[in-house]
C-alpha positions as CSV (number, residue, x, y, z in Angstrom):
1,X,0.0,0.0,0.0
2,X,1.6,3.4,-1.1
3,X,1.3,6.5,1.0
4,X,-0.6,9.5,-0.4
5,X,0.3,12.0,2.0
6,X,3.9,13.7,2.6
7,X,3.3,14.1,6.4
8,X,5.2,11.5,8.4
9,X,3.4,8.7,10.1
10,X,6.3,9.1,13.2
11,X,7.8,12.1,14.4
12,X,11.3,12.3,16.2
13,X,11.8,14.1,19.1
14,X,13.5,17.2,17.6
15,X,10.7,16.9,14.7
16,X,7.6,16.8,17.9
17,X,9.6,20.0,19.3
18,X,9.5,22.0,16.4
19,X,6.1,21.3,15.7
20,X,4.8,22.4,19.6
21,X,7.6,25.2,19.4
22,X,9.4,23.8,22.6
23,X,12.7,22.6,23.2
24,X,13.8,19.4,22.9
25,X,14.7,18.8,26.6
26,X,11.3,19.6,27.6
27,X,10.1,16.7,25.3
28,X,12.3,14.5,27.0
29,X,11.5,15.7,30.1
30,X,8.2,14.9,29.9
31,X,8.8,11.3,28.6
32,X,10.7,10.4,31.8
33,X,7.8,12.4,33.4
34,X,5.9,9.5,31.8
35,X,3.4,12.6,30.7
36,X,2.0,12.3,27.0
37,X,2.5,12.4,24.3
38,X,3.1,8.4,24.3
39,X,6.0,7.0,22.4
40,X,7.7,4.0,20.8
41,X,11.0,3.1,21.2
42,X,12.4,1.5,18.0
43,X,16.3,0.8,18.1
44,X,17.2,3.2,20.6
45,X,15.1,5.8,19.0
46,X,12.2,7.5,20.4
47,X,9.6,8.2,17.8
48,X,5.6,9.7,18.1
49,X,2.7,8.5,16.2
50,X,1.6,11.1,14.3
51,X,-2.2,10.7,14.9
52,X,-1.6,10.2,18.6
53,X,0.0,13.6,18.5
54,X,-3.1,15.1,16.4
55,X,-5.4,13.6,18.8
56,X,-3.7,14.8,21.7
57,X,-3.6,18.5,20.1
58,X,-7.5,18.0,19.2
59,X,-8.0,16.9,23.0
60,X,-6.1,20.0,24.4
61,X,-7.8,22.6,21.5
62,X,-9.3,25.7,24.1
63,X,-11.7,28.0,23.0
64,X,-10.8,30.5,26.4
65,X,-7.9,31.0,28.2
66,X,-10.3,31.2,31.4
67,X,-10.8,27.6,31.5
């Protein structure tokens, strides 16, 4: 089965960092937090689904910063 889209179906680390505009030791810290997002460890590398990121951004979406 080809893919049709050019997004990727993992992120990295540095690659989920860039796309939430934090640094990468704040990702990290949160992984041995044990705080989402969830991950996979593949080899040695740490790597995000990218629709459990999505959902986790649709989860988190605010309409009001009061709440």
């Amino acid at each position: 089965m080809a893919l049709t889209s050019e997004e990727p179906i993992y992120l990295t680390t540095e690659e989920l960092a860039k796309r939430w505009r934090v640094s990468t030791s704040s990702v990290s810290k949160w992984r041995v937090q044990g705080k989402p997002p969830i991950f996979f460890q593949i080899n040695g590398t740490i790597l995000y689904k990218l629709a459990d990121i999505k959902d986790l951004e649709k989860a988190n979406r605010k309409s009001s910063t009061s709440n």
